[in-house]
C-alpha positions in Angstrom: -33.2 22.5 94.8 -36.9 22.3 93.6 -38.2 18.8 92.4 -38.5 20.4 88.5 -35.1 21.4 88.7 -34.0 17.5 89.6 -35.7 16.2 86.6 -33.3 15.7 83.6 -35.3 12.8 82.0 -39.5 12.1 81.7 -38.1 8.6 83.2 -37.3 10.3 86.5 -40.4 11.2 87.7 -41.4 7.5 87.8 -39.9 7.2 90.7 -41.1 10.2 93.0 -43.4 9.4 95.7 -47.0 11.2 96.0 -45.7 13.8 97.9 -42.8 14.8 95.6 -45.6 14.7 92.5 -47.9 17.3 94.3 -44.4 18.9 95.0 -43.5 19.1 91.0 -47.2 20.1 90.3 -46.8 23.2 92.7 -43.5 24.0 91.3 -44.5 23.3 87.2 -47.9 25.9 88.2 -44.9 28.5 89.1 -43.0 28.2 86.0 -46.3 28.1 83.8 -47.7 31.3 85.5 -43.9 33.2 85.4 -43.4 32.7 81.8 -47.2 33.5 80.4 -46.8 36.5 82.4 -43.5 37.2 80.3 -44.5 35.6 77.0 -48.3 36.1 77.1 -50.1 32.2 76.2 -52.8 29.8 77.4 -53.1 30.1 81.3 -56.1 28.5 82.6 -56.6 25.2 80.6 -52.6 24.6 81.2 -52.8 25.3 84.9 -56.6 23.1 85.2 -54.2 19.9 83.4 -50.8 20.3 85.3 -52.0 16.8 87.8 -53.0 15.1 85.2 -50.0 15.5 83.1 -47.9 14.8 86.0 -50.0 11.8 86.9 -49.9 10.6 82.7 -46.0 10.9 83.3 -45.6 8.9 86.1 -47.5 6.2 84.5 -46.5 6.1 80.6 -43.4 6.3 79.0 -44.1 9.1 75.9 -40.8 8.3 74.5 -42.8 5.4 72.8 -46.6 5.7 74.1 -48.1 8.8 72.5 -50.1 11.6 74.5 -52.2 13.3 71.8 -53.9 16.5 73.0 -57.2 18.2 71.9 -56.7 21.4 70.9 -53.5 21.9 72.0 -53.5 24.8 74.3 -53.2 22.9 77.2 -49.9 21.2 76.7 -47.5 23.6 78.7 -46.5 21.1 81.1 -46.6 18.5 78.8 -43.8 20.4 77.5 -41.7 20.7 80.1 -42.0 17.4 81.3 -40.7 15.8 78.4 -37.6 17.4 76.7 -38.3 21.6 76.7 -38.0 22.6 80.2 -34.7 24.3 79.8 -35.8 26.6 76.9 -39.7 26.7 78.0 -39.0 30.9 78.9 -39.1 31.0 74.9 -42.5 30.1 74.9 -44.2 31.8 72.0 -41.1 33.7 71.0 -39.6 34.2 67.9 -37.6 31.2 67.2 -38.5 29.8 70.6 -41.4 26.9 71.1 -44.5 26.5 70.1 -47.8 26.9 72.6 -48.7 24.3 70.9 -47.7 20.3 69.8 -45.9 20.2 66.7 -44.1 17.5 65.5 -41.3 19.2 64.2 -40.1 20.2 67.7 -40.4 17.3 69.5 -40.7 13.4 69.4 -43.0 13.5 72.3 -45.4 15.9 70.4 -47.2 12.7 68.8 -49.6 14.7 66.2 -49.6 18.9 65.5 -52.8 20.2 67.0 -54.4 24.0 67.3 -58.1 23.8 66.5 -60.5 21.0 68.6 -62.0 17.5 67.5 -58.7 15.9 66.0 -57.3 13.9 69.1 -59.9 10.8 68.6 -59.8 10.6 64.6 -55.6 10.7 64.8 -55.5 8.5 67.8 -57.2 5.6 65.9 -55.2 6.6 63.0 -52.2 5.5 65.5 -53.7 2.7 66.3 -54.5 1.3 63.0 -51.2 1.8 62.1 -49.1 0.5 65.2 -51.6 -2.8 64.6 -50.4 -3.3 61.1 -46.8 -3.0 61.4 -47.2 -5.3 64.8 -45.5 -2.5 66.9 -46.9 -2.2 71.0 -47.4 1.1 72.2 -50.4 2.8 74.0 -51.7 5.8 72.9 -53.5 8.6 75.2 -55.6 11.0 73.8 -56.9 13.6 76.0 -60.1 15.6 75.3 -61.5 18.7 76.7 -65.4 18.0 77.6 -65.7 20.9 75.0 -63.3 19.3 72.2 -65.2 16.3 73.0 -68.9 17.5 71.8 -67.0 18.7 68.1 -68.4 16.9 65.3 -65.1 15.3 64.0 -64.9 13.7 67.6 -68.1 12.7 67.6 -67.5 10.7 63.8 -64.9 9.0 65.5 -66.4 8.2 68.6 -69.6 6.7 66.8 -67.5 5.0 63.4 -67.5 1.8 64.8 -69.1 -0.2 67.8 -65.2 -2.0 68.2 -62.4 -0.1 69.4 -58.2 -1.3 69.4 -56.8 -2.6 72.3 -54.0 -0.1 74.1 -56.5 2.8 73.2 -57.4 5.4 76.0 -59.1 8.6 75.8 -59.4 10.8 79.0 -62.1 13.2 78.8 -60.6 16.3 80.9 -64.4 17.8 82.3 -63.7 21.2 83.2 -67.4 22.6 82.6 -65.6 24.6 79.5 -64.7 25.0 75.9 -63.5 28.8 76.1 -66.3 29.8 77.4 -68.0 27.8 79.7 -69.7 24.7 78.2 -73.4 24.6 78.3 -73.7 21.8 75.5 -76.0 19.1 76.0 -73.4 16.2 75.4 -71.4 17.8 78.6 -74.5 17.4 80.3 -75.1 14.1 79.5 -71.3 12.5 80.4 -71.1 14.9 83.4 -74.4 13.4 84.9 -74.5 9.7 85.8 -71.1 9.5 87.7 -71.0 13.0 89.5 -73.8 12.9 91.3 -73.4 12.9 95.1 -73.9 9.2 95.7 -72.0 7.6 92.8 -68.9 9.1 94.0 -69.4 8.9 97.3 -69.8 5.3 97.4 -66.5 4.9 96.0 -64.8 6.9 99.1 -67.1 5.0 101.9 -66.2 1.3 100.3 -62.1 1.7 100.9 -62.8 3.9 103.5 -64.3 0.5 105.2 -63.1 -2.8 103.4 -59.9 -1.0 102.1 -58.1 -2.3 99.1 -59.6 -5.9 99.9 -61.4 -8.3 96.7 -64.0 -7.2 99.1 -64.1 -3.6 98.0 -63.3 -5.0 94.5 -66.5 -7.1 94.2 -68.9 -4.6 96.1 -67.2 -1.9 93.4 -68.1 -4.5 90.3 -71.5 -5.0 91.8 -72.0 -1.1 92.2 -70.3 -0.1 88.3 -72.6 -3.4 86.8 -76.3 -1.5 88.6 -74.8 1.6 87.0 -74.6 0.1 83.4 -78.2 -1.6 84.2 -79.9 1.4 84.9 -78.0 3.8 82.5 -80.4 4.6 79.8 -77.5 5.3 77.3 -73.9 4.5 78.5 -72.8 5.7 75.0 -69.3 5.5 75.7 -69.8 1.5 76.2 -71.8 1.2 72.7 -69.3 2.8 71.2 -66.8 -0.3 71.9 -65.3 1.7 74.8 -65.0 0.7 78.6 -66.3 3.5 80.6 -64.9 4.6 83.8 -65.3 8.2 85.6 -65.3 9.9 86.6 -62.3 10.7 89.0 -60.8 14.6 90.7 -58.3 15.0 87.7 -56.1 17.4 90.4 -55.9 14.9 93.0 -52.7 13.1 91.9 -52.9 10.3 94.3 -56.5 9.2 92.9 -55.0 9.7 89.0 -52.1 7.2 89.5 -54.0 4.4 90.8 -56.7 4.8 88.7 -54.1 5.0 85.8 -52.5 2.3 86.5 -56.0 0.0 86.4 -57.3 2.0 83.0 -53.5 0.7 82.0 -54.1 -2.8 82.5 -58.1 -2.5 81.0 -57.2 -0.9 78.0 -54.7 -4.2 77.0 -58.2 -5.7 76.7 -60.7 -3.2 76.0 -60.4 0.1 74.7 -61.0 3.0 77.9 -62.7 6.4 78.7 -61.4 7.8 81.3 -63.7 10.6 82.6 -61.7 13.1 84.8 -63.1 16.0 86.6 -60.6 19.2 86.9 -60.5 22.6 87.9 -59.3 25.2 85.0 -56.9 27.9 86.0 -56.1 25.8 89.2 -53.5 27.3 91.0 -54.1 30.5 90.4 -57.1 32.4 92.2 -58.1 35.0 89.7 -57.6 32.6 86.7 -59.8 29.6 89.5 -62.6 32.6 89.5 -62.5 33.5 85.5 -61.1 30.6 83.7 -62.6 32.1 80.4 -61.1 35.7 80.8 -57.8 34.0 81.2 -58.0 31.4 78.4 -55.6 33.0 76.6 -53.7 36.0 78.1 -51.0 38.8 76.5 -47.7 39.4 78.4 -48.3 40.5 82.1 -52.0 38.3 82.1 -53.3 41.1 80.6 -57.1 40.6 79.0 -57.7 42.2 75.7 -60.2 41.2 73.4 -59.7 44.1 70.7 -61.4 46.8 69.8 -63.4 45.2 66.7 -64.8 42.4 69.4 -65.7 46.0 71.3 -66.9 47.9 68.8 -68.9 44.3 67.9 -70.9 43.6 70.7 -72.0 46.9 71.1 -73.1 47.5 67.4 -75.3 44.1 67.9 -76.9 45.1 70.8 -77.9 48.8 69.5 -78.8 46.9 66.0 -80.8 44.0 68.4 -82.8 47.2 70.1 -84.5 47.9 66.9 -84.6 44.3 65.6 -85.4 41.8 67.2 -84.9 39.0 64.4 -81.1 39.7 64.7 -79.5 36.6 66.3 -75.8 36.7 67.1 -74.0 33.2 67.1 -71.0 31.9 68.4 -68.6 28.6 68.9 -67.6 28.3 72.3 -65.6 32.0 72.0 -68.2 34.5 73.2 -65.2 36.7 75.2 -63.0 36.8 71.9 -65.5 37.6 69.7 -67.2 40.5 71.5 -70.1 38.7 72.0 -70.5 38.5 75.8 -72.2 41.6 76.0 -75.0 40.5 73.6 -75.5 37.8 75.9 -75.5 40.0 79.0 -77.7 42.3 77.6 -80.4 40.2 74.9 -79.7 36.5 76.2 -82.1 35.7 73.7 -80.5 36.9 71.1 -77.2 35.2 71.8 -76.5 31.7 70.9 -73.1 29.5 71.7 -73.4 26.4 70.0 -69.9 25.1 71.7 -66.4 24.2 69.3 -68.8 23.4 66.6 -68.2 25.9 63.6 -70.0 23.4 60.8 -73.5 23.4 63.0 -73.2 26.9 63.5 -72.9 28.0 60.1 -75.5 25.4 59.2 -78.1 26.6 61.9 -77.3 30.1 60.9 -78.8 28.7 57.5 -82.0 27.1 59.1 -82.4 30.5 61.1 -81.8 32.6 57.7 -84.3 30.9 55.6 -87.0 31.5 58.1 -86.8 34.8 58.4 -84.4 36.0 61.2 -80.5 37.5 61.1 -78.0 35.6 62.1 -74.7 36.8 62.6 -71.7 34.6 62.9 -69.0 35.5 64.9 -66.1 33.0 64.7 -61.8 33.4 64.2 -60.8 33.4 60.7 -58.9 30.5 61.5 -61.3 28.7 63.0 -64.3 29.3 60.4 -62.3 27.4 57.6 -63.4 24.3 59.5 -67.0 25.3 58.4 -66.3 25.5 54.5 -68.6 22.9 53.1 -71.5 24.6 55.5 -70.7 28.0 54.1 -70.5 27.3 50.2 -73.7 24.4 50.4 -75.5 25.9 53.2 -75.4 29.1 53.0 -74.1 30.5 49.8 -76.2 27.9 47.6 -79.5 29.3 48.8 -78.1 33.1 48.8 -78.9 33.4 52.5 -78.7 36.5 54.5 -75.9 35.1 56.8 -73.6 37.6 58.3 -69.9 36.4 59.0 -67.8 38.4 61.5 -64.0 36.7 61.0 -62.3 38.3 64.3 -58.3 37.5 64.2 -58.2 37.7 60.2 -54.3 38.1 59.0 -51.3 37.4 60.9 -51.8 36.6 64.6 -48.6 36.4 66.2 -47.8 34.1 68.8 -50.4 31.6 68.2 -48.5 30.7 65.2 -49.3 28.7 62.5 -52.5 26.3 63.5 -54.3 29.8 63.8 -52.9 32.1 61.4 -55.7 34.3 59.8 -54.2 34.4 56.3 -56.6 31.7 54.3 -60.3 33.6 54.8 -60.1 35.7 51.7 -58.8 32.7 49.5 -61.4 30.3 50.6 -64.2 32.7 50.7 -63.9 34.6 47.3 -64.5 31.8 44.7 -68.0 31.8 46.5 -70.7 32.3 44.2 -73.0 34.9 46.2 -70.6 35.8 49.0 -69.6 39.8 49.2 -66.5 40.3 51.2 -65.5 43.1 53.5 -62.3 44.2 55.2 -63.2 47.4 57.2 -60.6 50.0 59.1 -61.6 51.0 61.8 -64.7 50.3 64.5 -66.5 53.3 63.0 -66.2 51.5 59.6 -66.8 48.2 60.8 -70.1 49.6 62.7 -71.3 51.3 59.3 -70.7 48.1 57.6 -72.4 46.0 59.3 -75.5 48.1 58.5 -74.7 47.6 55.2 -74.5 44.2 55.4 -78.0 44.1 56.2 -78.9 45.8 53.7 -77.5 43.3 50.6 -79.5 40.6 51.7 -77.2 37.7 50.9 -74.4 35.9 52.9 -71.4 38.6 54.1 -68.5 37.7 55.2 -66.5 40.9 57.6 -62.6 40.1 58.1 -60.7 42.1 60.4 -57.3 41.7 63.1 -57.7 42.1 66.8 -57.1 45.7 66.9 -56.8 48.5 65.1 -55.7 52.2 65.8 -56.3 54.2 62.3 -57.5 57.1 62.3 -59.0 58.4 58.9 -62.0 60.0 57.9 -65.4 57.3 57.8 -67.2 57.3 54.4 -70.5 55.1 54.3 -70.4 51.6 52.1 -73.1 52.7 50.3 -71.3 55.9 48.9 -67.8 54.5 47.6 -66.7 51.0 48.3 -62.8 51.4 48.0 -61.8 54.7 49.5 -58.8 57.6 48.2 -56.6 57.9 51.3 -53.6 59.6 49.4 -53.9 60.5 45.5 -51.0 59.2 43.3 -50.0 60.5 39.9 -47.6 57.8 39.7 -48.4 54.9 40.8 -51.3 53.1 43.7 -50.9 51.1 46.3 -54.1 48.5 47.3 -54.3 47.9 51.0 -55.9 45.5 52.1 -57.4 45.7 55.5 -55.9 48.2 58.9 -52.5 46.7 59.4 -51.9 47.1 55.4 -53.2 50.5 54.8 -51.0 51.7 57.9 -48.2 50.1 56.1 -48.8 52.2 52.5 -49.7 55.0 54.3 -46.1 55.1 56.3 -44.4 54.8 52.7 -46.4 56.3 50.3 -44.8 59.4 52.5 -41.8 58.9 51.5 -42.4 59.8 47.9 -43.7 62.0 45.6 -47.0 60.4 43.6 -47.8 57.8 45.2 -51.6 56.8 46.1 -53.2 54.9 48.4 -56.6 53.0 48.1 -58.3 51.7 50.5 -60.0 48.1 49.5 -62.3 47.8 52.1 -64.3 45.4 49.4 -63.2 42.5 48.3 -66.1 41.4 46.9 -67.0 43.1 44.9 -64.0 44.7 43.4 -64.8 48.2 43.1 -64.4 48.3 39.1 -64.8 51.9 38.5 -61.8 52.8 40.4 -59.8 50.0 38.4 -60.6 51.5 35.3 -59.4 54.5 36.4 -56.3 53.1 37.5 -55.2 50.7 35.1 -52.9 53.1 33.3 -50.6 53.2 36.0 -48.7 50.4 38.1 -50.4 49.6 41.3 -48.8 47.3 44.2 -51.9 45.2 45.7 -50.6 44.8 49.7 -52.8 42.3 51.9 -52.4 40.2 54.8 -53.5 37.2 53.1 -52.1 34.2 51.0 -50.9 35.5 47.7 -52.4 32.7 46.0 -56.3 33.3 45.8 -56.3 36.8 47.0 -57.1 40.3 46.2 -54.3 39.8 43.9 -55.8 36.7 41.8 -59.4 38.9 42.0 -58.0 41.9 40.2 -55.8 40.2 37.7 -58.8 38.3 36.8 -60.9 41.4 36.7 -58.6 43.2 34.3 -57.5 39.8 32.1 -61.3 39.4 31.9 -61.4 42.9 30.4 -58.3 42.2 28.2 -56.5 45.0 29.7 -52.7 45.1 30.4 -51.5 46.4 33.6 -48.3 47.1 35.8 -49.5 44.9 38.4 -47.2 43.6 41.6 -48.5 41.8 44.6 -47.3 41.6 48.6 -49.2 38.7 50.3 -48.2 35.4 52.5 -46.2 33.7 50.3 -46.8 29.5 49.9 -45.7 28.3 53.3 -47.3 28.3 56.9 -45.7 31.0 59.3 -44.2 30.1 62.4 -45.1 31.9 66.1 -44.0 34.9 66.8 -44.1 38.8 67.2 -46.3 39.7 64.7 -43.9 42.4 63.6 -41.6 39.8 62.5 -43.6 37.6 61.1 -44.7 40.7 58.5 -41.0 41.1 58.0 -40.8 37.0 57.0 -43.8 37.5 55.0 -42.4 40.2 52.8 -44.9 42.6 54.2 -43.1 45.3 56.1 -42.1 48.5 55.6 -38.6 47.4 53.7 -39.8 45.0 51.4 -42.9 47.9 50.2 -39.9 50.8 50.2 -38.3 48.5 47.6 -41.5 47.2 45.6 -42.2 51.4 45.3 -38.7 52.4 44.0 -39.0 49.7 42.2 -41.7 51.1 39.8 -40.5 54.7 40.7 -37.3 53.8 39.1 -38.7 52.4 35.9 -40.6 56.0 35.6 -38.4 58.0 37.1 -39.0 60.9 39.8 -38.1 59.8 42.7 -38.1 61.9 46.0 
């Protein structure tokens, strides 16, 4: 019987020995790489974290301290550790856990996380609280060294020179975000205490004088000639002790250290600076941590054929113009970008997991004169909306927005579902809106988009396997797919207009119309709709959609229509298979059939 299989209780691995830790590290690696490779998930920053979640275990007791991750994705053995192990193989699954903390799962998951820079702010929200109601607890947030640079982190960090009591944060330095981390703040807490000497000094004084006050003192003398000559020990000015930084896979090292950052912290608030390896454990994650961030079922890499189709576009378009930047934050594999890098690294910008400054230096770059193009989740952009509507859209600037993952996502569940872009992007004064097909549509677009000279915003899923005829932007924004005497159904991006098209078969009279702009509507072919009922179908939140757009448009014009709409209803959607999560929605092929004879009934004819 393995260690893991032993542990009933996160109280029982306080008492294993060093050996037995390294023991249930090895055997939680095993059980994190089996069930991503059945599930699909998060495998490099979960396996880079596994000592340090062993080592946090052995030292805290969760079931009243709270462990607050950034981001999220790195929480797998986290989970296991405390109360999921025996249900972890539904990872990701319908009705199984999340891949992320949530709340409603667990009392161990201390705050719901999915996007970076909210560990810091919520952990001093703890705090604050826990000192008001005079309750003791510690609370442990840990921080990628990417998280770490995100502007909401940094307002915490820097919102006050005093810091609680019983308040660590463990900065996990991994050298990555996504993709790897080339930000100058990574740089700058990477530099003092990893250099050859710092560290090595630590090893040679217990190597000599042991665990004497000897080794003590000389260490105090050593960590005071560090703060001396430390130009900006920003950590310590921000009402933090800083300490780091330490190998966060050597368990050993993490427990002793632990244990004094323990005892520190009921005095001082700590930063713990940890240096770990991501996608330890496992060689071809060790050699491309940012190919296997996030991986489908059977570590398989995809990054979709709209990412694809992207990079290549930009590089072709980047051939004949050199004033074309493309811009990222901290997901250049996702987004398709990678190959712009490879090919016009000068071209190519990744600003780290900060969405706000990249929409707002997209702005700078715009009102000078170049072409930036943003490439950035759907999910992840919304973090950006002040930037977008002050920065950009105020000044009517050129900015092109690529929203990769728009719509449902699947088993990232609901911190990254894709469903909001269209709601917070179309009350936008000066924003056009596009939700192209296919990658022959979405290369034609983005030519367009050019073209308008004003801030575009380009939704689309992952992937997409349509196949219909192409027809340029600039000849017919919405396009005829099947002609309908009866009634017309508005599909709203790939996934929808495969939907009407599978129906619309099934009966005599009924179009479909492909929206492939949002904004603008495509009024003429309202107009010529309007006396018949038409079923708008997107992959979006019902409130604020496509829906909302044309009911205004025709209200506007004082003209009644049939009108019925299919879209997310009020209410975040859980992880899961994507097919059933368009089932749950209200947005598969039943709920349509019955929305069509619906209407076919009320006019009669049906096939």
């Amino acid at each position: 019987m393995g260690i893991l299989e032993k542990i009933e209780s996160p109280l029982d691995i306080k008492g294993l020995n060093i050996d037995e830790l390294n023991s249930l590290s090895k055997e939680l690696r095993e059980k994190i790489i089996e069930t991503v490779k059945n599930n699909g998930g998060h495998l490099s920053s979960n396996l880079g974290v596994v000592d340090l979640t062993v080592a946090l275990y052995k030292e805290f007791d969760f079931s009243s301290d709270k462990l607050i991750f950034d981001v999220g994705h790195q929480c797998y053995a986290h989970k296991i550790l405390s109360d999921r192990k025996n249900n972890f193989s539904s990872l990701r699954l319908d009705g199984g856990i999340s891949g992320f903390p949530n709340v409603e799962e667990s009392g161990y998951d201390a705050f719901c996380v999915g996007h970076a820079g909210t560990s810091i702010s919520a952990g001093l929200g703890y705090c604050t609280a826990r000192d008001k109601l005079n309750q003791d607890y510690t609370v442990v947030c840990v921080v990628g060294d990417g998280s770490l640079a995100n502007g909401l982190n940094l307002e915490a960090l820097f919102s006050s020179h005093v810091k609680p009591k019983n308040f660590i944060v463990i900065v996990n330095d991994n050298g990555m975000s996504i993709s790897k981390n080339t930000g100058g703040f990574y740089k700058l807490i990477s530099k003092s205490t990893t250099k050859r000497g710092y560290l090595g000094s630590k090893k040679v004084l217990r190597k000599i004088f042991g665990s004497s006050f000897i080794t003590k003192a000389l260490a105090s003398f050593r960590d005071f000639v560090k703060r001396v000559f430390s130009k900006n020990n920003y950590f310590e000015q921000c009402g933090f002790k800083y300490v780091g930084a330490f190998d966060g896979n050597d368990i050993k090292e993490l427990t002793t250290i632990l244990q004094q950052v323990k005892d520190v912290a009921k005095n001082k608030a700590v930063v713990l600076h940890v240096k770990t390896k991501k996608g330890m454990g496992y060689v071809e994650a060790e050699n491309q941590p940012d190919k296997y961030h996030g991986v489908g079922k059977d570590l398989i890499c995809d990054n979709g054929t709209f990412a694809n189709a992207l990079g290549q576009k930009l590089n072709s378009l980047i051939e004949k113009d050199s004033s074309i930047v493309a811009i990222t934050a901290g997901m250049k594999d996702g987004t398709g970008l990678v190959a712009v890098e490879k090919e016009h690294p000068d071209n190519f910008i990744d600003v780290g997991i900060a969405e706000e400054y990249a929409v707002t230096l997209a702005s700078g770059m715009a009102i000078a004169g170049l072409k930036p193009v943003v490439a950035i989740y759907s999910t992840f952009l919304q973090r950006a909306y002040d930037q977008i509507l002050h920065d950009v859209c105020l000044q009517n600037l050129p900015v092109v927005f690529c929203l990769d993952r728009a719509g449902l996502v699947g088993q990232d569940g609901k911190t990254h579902q894709g469903v909001f872009d269209i709601s917070y992007l179309s009350h936008m004064p000066n924003m056009k809106i596009f939700a192209p097909n296919t990658d022959v549509e979405f290369c034609d677009l983005l030519d367009y988009a050019f073209k308008l000279n004003c801030p575009v915003a380009i939704r689309y899923p992952k992937n997409s396997s349509l196949q219909i005829q192409n027809v340029c932007f600039e000849q017919s924004l919405w396009t005829q797919i099947v002609k309908g005497e009866k009634l017309n159904i508005l599909a709203v991006g790939p996934n929808m207009l495969s939907l009407a098209i599978s129906c619309a078969e099934q009966f005599d009279g009924v179009g479909v119309i492909s929206v492939r702009s949002i904004k603008p509507l495509d009024e003429t072919v309202l107009m010529q709709i309007k006396d018949k009922p038409i079923i708008v179908l997107e992959e979006n939140s019902a409130i604020g959609g496509v829906n909302t757009l044309i009911s205004q448009f025709y209200a506007k014009n004082h003209i009644g229509v049939d009108l019925s709409a299919l879209g997310v209803e009020d209410k975040f959607v859980e992880h899961g298979s994507i097919e059933n999560q368009l089932k749950e929605t209200c947005l598969d092929k039943q709920a349509l059939i019955k929305e069509i004879s619906y209407h076919i009934n009320k006019i009669g004819g049906e096939k």
